[in-house]
N, C-alpha and C positions, 0 to 999 in steps of 0.2 A: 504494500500500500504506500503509493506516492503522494502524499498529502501537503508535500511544499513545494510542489508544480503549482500553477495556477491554474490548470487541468489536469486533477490526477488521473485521468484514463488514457489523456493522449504522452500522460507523461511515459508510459509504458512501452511505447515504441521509442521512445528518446534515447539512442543511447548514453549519451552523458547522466541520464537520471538513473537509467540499468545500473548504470557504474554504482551509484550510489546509494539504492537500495537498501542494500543491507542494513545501513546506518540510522535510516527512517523509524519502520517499526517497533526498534526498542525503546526511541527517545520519543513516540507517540501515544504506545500501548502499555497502560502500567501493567506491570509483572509478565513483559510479553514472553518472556522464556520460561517462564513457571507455568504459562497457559498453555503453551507448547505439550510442557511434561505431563500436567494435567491431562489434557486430551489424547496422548499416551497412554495413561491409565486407564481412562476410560472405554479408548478401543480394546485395550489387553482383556475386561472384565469380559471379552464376548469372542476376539476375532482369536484365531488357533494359533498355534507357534508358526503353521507355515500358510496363512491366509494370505486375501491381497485385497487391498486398500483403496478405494479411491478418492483422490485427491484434487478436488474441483478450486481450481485458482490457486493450481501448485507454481506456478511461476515465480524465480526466485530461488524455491530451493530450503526455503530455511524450514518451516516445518516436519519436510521431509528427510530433512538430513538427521532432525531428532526423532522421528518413529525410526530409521533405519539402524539408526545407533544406539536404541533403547532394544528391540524385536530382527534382531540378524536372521531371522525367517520368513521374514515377512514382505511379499512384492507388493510394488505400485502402480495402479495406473493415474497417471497425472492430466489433467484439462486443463489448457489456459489457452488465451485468444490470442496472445501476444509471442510472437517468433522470437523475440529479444528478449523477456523472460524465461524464457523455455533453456533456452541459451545460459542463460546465468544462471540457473537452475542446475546446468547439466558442468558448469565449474563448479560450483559449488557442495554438491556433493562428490565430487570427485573420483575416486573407486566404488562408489556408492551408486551409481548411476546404474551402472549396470544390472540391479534390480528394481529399477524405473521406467517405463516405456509410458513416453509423451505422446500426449494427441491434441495436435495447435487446431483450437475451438472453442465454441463454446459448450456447454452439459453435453449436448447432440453428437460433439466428436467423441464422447465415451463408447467404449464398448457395452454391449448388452449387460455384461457380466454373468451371472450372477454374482456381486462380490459381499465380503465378510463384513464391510464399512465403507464410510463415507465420511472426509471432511470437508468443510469448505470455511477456512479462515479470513477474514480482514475480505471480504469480497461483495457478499450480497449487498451492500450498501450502496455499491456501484451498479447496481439493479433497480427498475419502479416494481412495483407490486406485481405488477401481474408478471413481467420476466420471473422475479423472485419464485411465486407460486409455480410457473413452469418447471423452471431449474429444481424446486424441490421434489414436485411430484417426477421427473426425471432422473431425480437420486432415488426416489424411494421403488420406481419402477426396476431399477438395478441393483436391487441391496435381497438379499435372501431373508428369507423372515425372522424377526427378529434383531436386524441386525443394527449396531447407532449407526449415529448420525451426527456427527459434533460441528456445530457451527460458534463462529465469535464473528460478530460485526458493531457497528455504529446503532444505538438502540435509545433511545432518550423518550422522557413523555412528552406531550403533542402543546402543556400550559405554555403559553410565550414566555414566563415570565423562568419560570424553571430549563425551560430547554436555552434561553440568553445564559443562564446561569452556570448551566453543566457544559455548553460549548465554551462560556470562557475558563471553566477549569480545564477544557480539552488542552487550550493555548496555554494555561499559564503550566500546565503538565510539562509540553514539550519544552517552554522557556525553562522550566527547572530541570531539566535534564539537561542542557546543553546548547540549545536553540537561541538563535537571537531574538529580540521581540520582535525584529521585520521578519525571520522566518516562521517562530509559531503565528503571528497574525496572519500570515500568507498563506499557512498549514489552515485556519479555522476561516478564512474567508475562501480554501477552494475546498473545504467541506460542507458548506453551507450554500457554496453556489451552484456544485455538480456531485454532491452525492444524495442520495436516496435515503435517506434517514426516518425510520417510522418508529412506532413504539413498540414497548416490550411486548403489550397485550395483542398489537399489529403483528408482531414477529412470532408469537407462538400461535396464534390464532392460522399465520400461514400453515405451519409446520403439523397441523393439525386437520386441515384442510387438504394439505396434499398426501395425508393419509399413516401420516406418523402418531403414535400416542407417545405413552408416559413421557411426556416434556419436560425435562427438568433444567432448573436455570444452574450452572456450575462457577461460571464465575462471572464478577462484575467487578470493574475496572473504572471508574468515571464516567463516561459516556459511552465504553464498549461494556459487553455482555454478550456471554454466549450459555449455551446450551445442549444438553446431550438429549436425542429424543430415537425411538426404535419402530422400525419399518414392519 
């Protein structure tokens, strides 16, 4: 997630912002590596030692370098729209890759599977509603029964006066990690001006709709929150 472009979707072909990737995520997402392991755990409770995973807006790389190095059993199949991501995905985990195979798209480029899981981190935010509810009933149409489903995105209530509120803790987040005040302001005005941002009760309400139960919310971060829910 490229949140200090002043378009985070087109920054994704950019390669100068691929370059720097990496660096974004942790100084955006509180506890973003601990979210990571978490949602680790949480495939572990279900998927086998030698399942395979799919990972809808694996682009980058970083997620999946921590299932692969948590679960040495375990393959992926990776989605992402962007050829530049895919790319820095495939440095990134390095001899790791080799239990990876990418498909440059969107949900649609997945294969049928049937697979053991599904993630999709730091993504559906870059999605309207109704995309969102596609892409989810297209996870849940590929997932074997039973299986999770871990998402983490951008989630806030719909009050003006709370959501001014929790977006400028978003900013003052990345300021206190490292960020200038012209880069977190520039991180929370291209979040506000091209992402998709709904509520919590929006967001499980989808996940429920496209055919998921037990929804449970795992963790909450300031203005991200995610959840594990089973196909």
């Amino acid at each position: 997630m490229s949140l200090e472009s002043p378009n985070p979707q087109s920054a994704f072909s950019d390669a100068g912002h691929v370059a720097r990737y990496a660096e974004g995520p942790p100084r955006m997402v509180p506890g973003f590596f601990d979210m990571h392991r978490m949602t680790t755990l949480l495939l572990a409770e279900r998927v086998p030692d030698k399942g395979c995973v799919l990972v809808v807006g694996a682009g980058g790389g970083l997620e999946l370098k921590t299932f692969a190095l948590a679960q040495p059993g375990w393959t992926f199949e990776g989605v992402d729209p962007s050829s530049e991501m895919i790319r820095l995905a495939e440095r990134t985990l390095g001899a790791l890759v080799s239990r990876v195979r990418f498909n440059n798209g969107i949900i649609d480029a997945a294969p049928a599977g049937p697979f053991d899981a599904a993630t999709c981190l730091l993504t559906m935010h870059f999605l309207d509603r109704n995309e969102r509810l596609r892409t989810a009933i297209e996870v849940h149409r590929r997932l074997k029964p039973g299986a999770p489903f871990v998402l983490v995105h951008l989630s806030i209530p719909a009050n003006t006066g709370e959501r001014v509120m929790w977006m400028s803790r978003f900013a003052a987040f990345g300021n206190s990690s490292g960020l200038s005040t012209k880069d977190s302001q520039s991180a929370l005005a291209a979040a506000e001006s091209h992402l998709n941002i709904l509520t919590p009760e929006q967001d499980e309400a989808i996940l429920r709709e496209a055919g998921f139960s037990n929804v449970s919310l795992f963790y909450a971060g300031f203005t991200f929150r995610g959840w594990v829910a089973y196909a």
